[in-house]
C-alpha atoms as an extended CHARMM CRD file, in Angstrom:
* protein
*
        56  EXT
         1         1  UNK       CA             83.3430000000      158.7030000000      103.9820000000  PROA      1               0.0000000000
         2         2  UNK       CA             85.7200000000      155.6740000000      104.9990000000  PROA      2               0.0000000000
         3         3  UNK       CA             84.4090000000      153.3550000000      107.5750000000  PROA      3               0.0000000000
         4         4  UNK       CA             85.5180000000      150.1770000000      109.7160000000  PROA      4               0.0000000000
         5         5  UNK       CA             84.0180000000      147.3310000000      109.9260000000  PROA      5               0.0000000000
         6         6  UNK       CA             84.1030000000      145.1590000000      112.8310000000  PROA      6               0.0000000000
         7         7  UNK       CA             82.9060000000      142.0410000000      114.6310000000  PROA      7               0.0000000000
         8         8  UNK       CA             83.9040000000      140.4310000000      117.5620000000  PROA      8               0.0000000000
         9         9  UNK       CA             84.4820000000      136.5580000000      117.4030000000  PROA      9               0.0000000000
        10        10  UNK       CA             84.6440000000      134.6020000000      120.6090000000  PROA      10              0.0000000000
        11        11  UNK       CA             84.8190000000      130.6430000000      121.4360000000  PROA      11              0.0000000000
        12        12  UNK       CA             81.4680000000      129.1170000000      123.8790000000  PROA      12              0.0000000000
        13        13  UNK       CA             84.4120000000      128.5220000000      126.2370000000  PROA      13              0.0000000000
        14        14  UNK       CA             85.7520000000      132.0170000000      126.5850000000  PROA      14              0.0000000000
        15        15  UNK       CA             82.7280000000      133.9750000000      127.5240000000  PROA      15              0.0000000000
        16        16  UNK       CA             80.7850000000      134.3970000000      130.3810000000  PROA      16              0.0000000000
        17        17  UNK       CA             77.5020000000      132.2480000000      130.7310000000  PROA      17              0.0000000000
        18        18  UNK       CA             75.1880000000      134.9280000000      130.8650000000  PROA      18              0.0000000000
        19        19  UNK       CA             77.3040000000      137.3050000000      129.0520000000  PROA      19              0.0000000000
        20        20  UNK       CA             74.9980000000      140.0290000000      127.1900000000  PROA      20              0.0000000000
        21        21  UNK       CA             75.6330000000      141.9460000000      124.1200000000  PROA      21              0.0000000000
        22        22  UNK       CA             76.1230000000      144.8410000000      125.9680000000  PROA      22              0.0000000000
        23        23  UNK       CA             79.2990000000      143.4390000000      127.3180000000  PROA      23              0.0000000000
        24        24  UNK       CA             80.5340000000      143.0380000000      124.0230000000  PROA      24              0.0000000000
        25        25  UNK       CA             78.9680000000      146.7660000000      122.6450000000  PROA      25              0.0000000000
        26        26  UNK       CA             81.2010000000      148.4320000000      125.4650000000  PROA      26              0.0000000000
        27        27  UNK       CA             84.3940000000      145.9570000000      123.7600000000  PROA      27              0.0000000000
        28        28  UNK       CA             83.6190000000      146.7980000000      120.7430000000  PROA      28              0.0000000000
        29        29  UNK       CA             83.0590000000      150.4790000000      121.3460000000  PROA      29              0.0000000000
        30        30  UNK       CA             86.0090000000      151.2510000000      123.4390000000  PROA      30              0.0000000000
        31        31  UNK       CA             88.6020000000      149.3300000000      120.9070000000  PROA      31              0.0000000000
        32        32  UNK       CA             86.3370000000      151.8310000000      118.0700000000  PROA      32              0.0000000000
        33        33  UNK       CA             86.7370000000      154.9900000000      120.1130000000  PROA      33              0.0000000000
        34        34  UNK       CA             90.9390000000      153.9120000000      120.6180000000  PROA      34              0.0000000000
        35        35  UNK       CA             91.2540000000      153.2150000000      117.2870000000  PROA      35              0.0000000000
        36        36  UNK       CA             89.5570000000      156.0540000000      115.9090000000  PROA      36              0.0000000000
        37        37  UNK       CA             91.1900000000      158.4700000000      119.0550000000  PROA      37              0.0000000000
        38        38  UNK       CA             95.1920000000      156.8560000000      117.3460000000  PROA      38              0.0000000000
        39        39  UNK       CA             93.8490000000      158.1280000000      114.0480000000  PROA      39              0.0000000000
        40        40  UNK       CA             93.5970000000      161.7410000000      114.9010000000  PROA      40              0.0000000000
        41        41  UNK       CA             89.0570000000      161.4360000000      113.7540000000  PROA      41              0.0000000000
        42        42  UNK       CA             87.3090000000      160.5530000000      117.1640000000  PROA      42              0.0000000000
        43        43  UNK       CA             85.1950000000      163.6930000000      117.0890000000  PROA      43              0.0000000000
        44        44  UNK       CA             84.0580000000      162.9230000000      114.0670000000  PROA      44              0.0000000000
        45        45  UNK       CA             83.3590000000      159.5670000000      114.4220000000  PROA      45              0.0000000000
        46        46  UNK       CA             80.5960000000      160.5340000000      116.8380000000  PROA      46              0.0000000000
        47        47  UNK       CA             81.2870000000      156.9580000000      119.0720000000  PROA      47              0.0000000000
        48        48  UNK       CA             79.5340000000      157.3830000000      122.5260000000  PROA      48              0.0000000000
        49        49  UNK       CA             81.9180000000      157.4760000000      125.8280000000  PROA      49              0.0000000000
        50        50  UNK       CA             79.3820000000      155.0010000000      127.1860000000  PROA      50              0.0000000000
        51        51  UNK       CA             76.9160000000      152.9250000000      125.1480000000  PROA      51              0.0000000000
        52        52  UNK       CA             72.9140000000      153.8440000000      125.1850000000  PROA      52              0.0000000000
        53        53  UNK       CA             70.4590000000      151.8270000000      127.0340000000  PROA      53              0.0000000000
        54        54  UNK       CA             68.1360000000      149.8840000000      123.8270000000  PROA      54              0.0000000000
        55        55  UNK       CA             65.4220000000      152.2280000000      124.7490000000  PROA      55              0.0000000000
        56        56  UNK       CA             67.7520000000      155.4050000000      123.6320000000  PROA      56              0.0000000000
């Protein structure tokens, strides 16, 4: 099954202070759902519309 992998670089100076890597799950997850939504597989990708709480 083919897969993407991705990571999401960013400079001390172009973040938030007090950003949280939730901020960057919901980037990461709506450029995934896009990308995978343009490819014609988003239903099988099985990407969330909104990402879990940690305790999920």
């Amino acid at each position: 099954m083919p897969y993407v992998n991705v990571s999401m670089y960013s400079a001390v100076d172009q973040i938030r202070l007090g950003g949280t890597g939730k901020e960057r799950m919901t980037i990461l997850n709506s450029v995934a759902r896009k990308f995978a939504k343009e490819l014609g597989c988003l239903s099988e990708a099985h990407l969330p519309e909104t990402i879990p709480s940690p305790s999920a």
